[in-house]
KENU-917046 format. One record per residue: x, y, z negated of N, C-alpha, C, O in turn; residue number from 0. Coordinates in nm, 4 decimals, decimal comma, padded with zeros to 6 digits. Last residue first. Layout:
        nxx        nyy        nzz       caxx       cayy       cazz        cxx        cyy        czz        oxx        oyy        ozz   torza
          X          Y          Z          X          Y          Z          X          Y          Z          X          Y          Z     NUM
...
This chain:
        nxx        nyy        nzz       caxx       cayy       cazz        cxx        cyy        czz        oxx        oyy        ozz   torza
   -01,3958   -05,8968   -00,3086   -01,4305   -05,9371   -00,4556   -01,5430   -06,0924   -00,4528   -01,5827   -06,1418   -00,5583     102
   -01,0712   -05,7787   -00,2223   -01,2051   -05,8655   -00,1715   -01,2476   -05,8862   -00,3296   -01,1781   -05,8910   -00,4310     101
   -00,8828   -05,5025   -00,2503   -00,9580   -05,6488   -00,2724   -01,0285   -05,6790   -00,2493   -01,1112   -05,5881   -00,2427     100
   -00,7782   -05,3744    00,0194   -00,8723   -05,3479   -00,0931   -00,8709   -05,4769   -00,1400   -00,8562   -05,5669   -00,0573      99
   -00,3884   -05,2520    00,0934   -00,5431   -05,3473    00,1221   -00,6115   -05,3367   -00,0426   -00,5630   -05,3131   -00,1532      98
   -00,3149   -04,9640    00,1283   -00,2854   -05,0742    00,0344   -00,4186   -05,1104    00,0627   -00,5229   -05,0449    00,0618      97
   -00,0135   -04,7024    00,1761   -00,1831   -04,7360    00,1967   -00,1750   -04,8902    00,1487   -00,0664   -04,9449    00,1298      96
    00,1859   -04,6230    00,1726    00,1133   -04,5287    00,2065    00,0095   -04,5429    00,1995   -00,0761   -04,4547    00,2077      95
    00,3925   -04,8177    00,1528    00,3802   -04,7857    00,0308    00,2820   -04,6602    00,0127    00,2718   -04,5973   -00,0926      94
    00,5576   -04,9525    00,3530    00,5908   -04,8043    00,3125    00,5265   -04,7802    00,2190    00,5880   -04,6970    00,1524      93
    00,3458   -05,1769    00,3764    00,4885   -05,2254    00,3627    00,5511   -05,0228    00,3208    00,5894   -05,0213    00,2039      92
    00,1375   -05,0220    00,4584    00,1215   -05,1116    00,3078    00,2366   -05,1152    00,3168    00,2763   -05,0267    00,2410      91
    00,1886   -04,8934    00,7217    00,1334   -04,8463    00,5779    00,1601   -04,9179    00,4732    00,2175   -04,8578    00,3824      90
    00,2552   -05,1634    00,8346    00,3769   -05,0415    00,8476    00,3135   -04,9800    00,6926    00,3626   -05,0037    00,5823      89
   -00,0129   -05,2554    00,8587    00,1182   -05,3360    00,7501    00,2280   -05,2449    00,7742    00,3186   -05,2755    00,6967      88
   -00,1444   -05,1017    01,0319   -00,1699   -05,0817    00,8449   -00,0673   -05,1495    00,8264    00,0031   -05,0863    00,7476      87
   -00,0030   -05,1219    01,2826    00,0181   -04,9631    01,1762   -00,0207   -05,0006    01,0403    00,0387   -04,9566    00,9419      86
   -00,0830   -05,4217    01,3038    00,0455   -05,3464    01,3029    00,1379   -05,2435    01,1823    00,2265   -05,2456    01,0970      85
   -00,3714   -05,3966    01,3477   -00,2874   -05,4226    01,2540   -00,1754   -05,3896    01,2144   -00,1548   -05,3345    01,1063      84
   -00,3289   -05,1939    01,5448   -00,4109   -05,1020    01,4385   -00,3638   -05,2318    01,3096   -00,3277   -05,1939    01,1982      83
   -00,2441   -05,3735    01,7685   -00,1600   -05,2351    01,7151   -00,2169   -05,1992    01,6083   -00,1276   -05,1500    01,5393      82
   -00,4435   -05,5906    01,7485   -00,3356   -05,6118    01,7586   -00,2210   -05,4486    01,6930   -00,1476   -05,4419    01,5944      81
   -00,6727   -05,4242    01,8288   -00,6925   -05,4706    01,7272   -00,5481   -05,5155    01,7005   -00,5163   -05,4620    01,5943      80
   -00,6032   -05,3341    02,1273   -00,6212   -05,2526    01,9552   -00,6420   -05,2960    01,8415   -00,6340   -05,2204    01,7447      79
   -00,5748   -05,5860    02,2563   -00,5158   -05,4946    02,2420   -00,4983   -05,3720    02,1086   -00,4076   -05,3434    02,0304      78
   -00,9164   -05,5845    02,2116   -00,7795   -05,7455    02,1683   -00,6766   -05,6530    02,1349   -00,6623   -05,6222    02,0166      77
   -00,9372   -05,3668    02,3553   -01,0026   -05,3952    02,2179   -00,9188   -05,4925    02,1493   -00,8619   -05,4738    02,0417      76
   -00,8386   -05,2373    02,5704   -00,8971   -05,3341    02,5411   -00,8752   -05,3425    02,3785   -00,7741   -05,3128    02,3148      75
   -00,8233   -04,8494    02,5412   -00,7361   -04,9443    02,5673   -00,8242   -05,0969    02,5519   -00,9264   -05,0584    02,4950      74
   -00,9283   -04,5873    02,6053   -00,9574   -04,6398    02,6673   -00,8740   -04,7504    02,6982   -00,8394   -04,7778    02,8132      73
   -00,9244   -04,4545    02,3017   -00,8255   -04,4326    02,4010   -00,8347   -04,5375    02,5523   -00,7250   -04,5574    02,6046      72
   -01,2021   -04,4577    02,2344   -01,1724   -04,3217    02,2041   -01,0522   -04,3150    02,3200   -01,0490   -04,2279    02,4070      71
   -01,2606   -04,7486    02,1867   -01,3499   -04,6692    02,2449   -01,2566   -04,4805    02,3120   -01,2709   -04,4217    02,4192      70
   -01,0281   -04,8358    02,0905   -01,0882   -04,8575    02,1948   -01,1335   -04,7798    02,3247   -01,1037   -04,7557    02,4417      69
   -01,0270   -04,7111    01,8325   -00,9571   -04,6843    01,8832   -00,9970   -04,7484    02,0693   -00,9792   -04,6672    02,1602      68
   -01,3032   -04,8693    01,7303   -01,2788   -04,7059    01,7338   -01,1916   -04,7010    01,8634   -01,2410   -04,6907    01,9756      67
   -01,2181   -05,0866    01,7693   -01,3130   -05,0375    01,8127   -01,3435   -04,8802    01,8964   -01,3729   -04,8224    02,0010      66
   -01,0136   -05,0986    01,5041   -01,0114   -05,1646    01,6370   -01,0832   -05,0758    01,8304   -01,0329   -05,0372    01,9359      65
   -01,1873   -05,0655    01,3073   -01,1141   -04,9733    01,3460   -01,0506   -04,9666    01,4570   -01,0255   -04,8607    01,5144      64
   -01,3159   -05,3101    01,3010   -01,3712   -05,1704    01,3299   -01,3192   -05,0256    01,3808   -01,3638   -04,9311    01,4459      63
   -01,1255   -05,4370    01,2318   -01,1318   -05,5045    01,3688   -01,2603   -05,3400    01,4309   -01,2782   -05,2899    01,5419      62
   -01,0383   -05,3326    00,9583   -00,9324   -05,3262    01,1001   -01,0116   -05,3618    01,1998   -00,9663   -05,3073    01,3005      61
   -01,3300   -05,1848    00,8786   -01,2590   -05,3277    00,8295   -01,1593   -05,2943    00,9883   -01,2015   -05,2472    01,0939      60
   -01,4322   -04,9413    00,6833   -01,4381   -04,9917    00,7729   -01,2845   -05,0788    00,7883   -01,1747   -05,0556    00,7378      59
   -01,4296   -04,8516    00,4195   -01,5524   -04,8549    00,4670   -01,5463   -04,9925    00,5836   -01,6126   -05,0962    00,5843      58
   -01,2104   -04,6938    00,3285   -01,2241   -04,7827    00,2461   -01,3858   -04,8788    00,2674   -01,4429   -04,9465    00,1819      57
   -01,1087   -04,5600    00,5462   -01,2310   -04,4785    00,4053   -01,2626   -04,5878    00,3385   -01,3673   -04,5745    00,2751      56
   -00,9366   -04,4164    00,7035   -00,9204   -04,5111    00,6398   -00,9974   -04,4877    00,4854   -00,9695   -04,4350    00,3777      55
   -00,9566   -04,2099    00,9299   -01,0172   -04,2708    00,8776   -01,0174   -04,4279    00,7749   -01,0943   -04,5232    00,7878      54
   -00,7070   -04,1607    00,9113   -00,8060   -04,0220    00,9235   -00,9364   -04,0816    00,8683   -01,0093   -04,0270    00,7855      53
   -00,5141   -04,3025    01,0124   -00,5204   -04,3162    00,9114   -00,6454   -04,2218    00,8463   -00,6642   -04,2245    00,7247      52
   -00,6489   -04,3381    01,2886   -00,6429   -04,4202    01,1838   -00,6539   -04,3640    01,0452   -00,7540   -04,3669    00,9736      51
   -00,5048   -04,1065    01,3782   -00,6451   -04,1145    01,4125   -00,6997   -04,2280    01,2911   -00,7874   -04,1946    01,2114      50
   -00,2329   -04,0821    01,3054   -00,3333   -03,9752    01,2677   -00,5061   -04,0219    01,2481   -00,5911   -03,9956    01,1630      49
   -00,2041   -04,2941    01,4969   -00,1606   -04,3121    01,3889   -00,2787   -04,2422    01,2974   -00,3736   -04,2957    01,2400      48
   -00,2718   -04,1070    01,7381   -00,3542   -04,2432    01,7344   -00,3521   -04,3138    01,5561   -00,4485   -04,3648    01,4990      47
   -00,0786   -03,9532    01,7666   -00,1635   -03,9376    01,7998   -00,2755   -04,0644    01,7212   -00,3531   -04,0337    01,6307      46
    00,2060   -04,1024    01,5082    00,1741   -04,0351    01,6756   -00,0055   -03,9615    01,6135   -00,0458   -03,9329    01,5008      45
    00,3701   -03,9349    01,2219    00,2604   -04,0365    01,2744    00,2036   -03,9815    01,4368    00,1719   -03,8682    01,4728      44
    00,5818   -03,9585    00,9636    00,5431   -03,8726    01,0913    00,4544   -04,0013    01,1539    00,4688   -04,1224    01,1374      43
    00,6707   -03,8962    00,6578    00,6436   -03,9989    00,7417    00,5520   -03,9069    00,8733    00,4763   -03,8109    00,8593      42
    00,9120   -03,8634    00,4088    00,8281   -03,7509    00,4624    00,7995   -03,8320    00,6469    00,8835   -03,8258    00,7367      41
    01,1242   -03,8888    00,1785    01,0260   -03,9508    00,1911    00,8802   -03,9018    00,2989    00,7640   -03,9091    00,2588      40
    01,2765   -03,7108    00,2113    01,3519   -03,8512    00,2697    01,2031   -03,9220    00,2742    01,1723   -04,0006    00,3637      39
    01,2107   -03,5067    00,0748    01,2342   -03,4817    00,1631    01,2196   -03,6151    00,2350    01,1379   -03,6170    00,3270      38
    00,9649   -03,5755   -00,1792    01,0862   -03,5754   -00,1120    01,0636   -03,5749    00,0020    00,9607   -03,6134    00,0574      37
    00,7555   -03,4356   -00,3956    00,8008   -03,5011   -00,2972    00,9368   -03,4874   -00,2335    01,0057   -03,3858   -00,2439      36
    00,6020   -03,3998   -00,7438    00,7160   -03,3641   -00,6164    00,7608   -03,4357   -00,5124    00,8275   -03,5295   -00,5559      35
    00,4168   -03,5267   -00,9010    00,4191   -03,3568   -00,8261    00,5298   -03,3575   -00,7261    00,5150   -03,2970   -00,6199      34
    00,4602   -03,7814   -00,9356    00,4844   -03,6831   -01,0480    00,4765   -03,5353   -00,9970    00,5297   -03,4413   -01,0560      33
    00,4765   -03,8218   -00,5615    00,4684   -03,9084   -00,7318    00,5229   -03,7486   -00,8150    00,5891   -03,6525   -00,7759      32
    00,3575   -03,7976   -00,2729    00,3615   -03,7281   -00,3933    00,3834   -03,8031   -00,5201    00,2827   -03,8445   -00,5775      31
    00,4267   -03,8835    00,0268    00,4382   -03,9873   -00,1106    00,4381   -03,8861   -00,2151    00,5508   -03,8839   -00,2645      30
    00,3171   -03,7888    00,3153    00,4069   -03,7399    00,2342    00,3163   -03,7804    00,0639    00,2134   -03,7394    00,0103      29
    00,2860   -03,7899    00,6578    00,2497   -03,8170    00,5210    00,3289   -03,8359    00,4589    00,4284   -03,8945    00,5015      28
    00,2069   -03,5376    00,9449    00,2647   -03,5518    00,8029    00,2244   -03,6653    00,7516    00,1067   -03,6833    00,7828      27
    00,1888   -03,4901    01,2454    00,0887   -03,5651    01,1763    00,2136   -03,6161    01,0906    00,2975   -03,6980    01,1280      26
    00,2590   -03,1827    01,4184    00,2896   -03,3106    01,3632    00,2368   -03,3451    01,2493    00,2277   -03,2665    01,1551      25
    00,1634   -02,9144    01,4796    00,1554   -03,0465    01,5633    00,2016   -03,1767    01,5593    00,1966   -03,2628    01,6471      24
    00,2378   -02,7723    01,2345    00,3228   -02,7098    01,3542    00,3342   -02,8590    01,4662    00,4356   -02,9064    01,5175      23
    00,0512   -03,0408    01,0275    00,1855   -02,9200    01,0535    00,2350   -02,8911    01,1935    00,2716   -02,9847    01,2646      22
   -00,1204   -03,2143    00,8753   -00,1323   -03,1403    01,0346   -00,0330   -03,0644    01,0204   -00,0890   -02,9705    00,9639      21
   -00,1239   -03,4423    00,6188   -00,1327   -03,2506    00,6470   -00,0987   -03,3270    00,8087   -00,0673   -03,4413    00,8418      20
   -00,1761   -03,6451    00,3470   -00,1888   -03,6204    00,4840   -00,2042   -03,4994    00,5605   -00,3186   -03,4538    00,5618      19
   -00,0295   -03,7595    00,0609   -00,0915   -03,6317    00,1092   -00,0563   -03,6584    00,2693    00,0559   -03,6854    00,3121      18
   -00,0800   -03,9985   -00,1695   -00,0384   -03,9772   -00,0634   -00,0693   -03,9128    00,0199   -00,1490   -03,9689    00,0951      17
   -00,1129   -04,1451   -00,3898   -00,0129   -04,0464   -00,3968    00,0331   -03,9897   -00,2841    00,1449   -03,9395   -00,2724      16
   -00,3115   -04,3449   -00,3304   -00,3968   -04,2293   -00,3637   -00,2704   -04,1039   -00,3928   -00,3057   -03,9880   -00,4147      15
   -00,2934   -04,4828    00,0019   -00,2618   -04,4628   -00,1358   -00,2649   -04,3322   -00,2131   -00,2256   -04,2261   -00,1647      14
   -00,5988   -04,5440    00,1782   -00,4735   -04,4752    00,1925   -00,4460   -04,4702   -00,0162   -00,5225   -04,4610   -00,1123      13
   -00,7237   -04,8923    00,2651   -00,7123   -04,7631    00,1933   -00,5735   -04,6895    00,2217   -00,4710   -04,7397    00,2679      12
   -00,8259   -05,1715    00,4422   -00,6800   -05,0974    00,4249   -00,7709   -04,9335    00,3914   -00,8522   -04,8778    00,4651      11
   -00,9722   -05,4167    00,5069   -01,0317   -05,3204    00,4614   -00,8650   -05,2600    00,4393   -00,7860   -05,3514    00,4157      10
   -00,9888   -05,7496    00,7334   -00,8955   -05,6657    00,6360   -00,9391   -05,5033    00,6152   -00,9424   -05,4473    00,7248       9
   -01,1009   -05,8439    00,9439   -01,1900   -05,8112    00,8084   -01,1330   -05,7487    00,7204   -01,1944   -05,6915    00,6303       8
   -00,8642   -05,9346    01,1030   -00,9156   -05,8902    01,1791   -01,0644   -05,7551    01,0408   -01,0967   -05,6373    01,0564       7
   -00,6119   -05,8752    00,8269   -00,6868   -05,9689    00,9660   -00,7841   -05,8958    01,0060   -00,8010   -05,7871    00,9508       6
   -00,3224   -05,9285    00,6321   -00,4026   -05,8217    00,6955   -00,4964   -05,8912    00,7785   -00,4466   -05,9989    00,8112       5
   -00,0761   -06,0074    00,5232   -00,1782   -06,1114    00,5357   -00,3030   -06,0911    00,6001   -00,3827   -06,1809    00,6270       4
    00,1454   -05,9071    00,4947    00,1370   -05,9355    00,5906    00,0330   -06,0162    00,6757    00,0274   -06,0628    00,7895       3
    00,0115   -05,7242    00,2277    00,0122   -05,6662    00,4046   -00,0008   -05,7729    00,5017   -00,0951   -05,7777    00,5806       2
   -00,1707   -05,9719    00,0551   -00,0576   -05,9207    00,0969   -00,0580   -05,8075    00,2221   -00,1424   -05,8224    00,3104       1
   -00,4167   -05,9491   -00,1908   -00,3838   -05,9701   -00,0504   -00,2545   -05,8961   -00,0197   -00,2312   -05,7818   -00,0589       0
């Protein structure tokens, strides 16, 4: 499955070279290959971003995640489901996270 192909059932993982930290109030992710990271490579994430990617457990399907976000920021659901796609094809297209296969 492609990013851009993502849907409402779409399952999105975080990529396993890919460290998520809390720093001095900013939501880090940062592409570890071979031990070392780069500077250039060093991804900042709002409120909500964080919230996502926090849970991206390989469990719950975008339209769940949808939900979540819903519930938590008091936005319509259509609405969240729309942005939470969004952020995962930002993820997959950066190379931070990567749809599961369907089997």
């Amino acid at each position: 499955m492609t990013p851009g192909a993502l849907a409402g059932a779409s399952i999105v993982v975080p990529a396993p070279d890919v460290v998520a930290r809390d720093i001095a109030g900013e939501h880090l992710l940062v592409p570890v290959r071979s031990g070392i990271a780069g500077v250039d490579s060093i991804y900042t994430a709002d409120e909500v971003g964080s919230f996502l990617y926090a849970r991206l457990d390989g469990q719950r399907s975008a339209s769940e995640l949808a939900r979540l976000v819903s519930e938590a920021y008091v936005v319509p659901e259509d609405r969240a489901l729309a942005d939470v796609l969004a952020f995962l094809r930002e993820l997959c297209d950066a190379g931070l996270a990567r749809p599961m296969e369907t089997r």
